[in-house]
C-alpha positions in Angstrom: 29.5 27.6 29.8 28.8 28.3 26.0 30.9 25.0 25.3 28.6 22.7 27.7 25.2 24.1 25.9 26.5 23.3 22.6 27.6 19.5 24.1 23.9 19.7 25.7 22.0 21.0 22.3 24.1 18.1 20.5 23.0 15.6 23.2 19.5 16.5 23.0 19.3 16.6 19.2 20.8 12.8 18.6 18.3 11.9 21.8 15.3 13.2 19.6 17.2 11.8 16.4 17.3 8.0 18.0 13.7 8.6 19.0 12.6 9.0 15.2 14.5 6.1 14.3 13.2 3.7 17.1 9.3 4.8 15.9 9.8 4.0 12.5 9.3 0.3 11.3 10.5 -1.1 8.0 7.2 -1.8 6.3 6.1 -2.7 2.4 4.4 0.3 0.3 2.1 -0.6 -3.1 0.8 2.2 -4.6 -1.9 1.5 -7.2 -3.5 4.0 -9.7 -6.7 4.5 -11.3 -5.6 2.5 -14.2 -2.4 1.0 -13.0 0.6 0.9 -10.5 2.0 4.3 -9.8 5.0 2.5 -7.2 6.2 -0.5 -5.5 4.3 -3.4 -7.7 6.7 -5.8 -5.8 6.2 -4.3 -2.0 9.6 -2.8 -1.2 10.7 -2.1 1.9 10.5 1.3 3.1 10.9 3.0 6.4 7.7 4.9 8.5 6.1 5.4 11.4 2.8 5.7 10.1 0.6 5.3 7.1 0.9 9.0 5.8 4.7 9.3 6.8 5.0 6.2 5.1 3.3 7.7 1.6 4.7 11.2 1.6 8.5 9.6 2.2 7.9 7.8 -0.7 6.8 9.9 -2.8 9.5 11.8 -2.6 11.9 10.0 -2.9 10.3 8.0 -6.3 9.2 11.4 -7.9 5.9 10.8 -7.7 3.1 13.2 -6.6 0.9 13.1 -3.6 -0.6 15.5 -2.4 -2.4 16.4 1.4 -4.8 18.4 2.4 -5.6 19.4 6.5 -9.3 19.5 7.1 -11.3 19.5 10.4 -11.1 15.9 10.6 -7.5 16.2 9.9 -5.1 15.4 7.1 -6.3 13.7 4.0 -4.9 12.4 0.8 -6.7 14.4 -1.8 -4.1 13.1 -4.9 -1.7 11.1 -5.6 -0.6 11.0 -9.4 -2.1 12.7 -12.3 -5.8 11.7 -10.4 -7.6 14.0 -8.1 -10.5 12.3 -5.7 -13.8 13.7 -6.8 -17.4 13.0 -6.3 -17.6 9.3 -4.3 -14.3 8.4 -5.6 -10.9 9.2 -4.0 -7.6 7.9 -2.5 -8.0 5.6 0.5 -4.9 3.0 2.3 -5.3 -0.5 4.1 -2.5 -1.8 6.3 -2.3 -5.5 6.7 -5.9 -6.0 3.9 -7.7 -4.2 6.4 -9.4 -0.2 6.3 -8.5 1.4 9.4 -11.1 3.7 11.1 -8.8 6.2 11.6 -7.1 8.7 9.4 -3.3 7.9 7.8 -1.4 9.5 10.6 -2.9 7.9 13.0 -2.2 4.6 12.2 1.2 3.7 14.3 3.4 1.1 11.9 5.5 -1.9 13.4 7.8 -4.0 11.2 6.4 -6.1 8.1 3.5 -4.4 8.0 2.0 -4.2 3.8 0.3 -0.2 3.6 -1.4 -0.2 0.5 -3.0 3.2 -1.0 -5.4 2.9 -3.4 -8.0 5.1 -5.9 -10.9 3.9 -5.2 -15.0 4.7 -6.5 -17.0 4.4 -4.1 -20.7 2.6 -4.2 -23.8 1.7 -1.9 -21.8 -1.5 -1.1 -18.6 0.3 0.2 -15.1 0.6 -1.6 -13.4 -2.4 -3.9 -12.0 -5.3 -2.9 -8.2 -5.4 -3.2 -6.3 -8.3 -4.7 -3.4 -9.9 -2.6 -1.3 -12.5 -4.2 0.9 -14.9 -2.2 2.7 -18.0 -3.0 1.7 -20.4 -0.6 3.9 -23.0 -2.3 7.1 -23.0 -4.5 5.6 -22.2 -8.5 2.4 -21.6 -6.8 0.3 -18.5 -6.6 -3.0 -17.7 -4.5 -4.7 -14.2 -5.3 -8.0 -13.3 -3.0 -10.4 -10.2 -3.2 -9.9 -8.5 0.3 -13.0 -6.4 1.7 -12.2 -3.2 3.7 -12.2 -5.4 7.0 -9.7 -8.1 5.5 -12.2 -10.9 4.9 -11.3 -12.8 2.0 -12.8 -15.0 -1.0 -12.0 -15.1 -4.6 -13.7 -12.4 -6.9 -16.0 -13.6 -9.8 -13.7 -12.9 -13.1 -10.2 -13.4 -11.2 -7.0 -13.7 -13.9 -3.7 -13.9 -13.2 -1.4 -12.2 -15.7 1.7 -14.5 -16.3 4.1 -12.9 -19.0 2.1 -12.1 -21.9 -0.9 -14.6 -21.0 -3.9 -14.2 -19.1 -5.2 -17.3 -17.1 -8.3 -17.6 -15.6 -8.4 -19.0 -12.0 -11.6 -19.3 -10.8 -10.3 -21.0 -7.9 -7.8 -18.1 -6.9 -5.1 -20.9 -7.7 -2.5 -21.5 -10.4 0.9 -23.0 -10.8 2.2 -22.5 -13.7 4.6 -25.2 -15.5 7.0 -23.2 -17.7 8.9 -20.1 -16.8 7.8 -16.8 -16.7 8.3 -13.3 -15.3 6.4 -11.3 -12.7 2.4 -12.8 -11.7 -0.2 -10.8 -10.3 -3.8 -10.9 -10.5 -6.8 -8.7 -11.7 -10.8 -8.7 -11.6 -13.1 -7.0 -12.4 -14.3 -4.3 -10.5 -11.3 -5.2 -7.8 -7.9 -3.4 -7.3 -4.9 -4.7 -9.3 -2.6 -7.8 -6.9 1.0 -7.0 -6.1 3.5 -8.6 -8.0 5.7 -11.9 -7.4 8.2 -13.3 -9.3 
């Protein structure tokens, strides 16, 4: 009897096991700082079912702090770093260039998703735009300013950083000629790009 409850218990904990594994998704994590990129400049993969999971998991496992605090709305991210939110500036996320109106753990993951969390300071006009770079052609780069509901358009002051040079694009375009190391983009006022090789 003892023997077929143990076999049971075993049965029922892989059952609930798989479960966790089948919610989460393999998604890409950046994680940028009041003055710069505290993890994933490149967008790694990580695995998450949602957008809190998602931060927390990697935290821990790149030794970086974050920390969570339960409220009657329910949990927020209060820090992340060495920089507390304070006043009209704090931590928020975006999945896919976009703000969600609902807190981190509520925001269900699926594969290939991009969660980006973000200090942000707050204004009458909203939150800052946050770059995305992409490289819609070999040797080519395209960086846009997205707005908390993902509409796009090229910030005033946009510069990519390629190696040691800064190149203004007013466009949101570049393709540079000779080699180089990682690009991203910057503006003023906006949220640093991710970076691409």
């Amino acid at each position: 009897m003892f023997r077929r409850f143990l076999v049971l218990l075993a049965v029922v904990a892989t059952a609930f096991s798989l479960a966790g594994l089948a919610a989460a998704a393999v998604v890409h994590i950046r994680v940028e700082g009041k003055t710069q990129t505290i993890f994933g400049a490149t967008e790694p993969r990580v695995f998450g079912s949602n957008a809190l999971d998602v931060l927390l998991s990697t935290a821990r496992a790149a030794e970086f702090f974050a920390h969570v605090t339960q409220s009657s709305f329910g949990p927020y991210v209060d820090q992340i770093g060495y920089y507390p939110g304070a006043g009209s500036a704090g931590w928020v996320f975006k999945v896919n260039g976009v703000s969600p109106p609902v807190g981190a753990d509520q925001v269900q993951l699926k594969d290939g998703d991009r969660v980006l969390w973000y200090y942000a300071e707050f204004g009458p006009n909203g939150g800052p735009r946050t770059l995305a770079l992409t490289s819609p052609s070999k040797g080519c780069y395209r960086a846009t300013g997205q707005d908390d509901a993902g509409k796009e358009q090229v910030p005033p002051g946009l510069v990519f950083h390629i190696g040691a040079k800064l190149v203004p694009a007013p466009a949101g375009r570049v393709c540079p000629r000779s080699p180089h190391g990682l690009v991203w983009a910057s503006a003023p006022g906006a949220v640093r790009s991710n970076r691409l090789p």
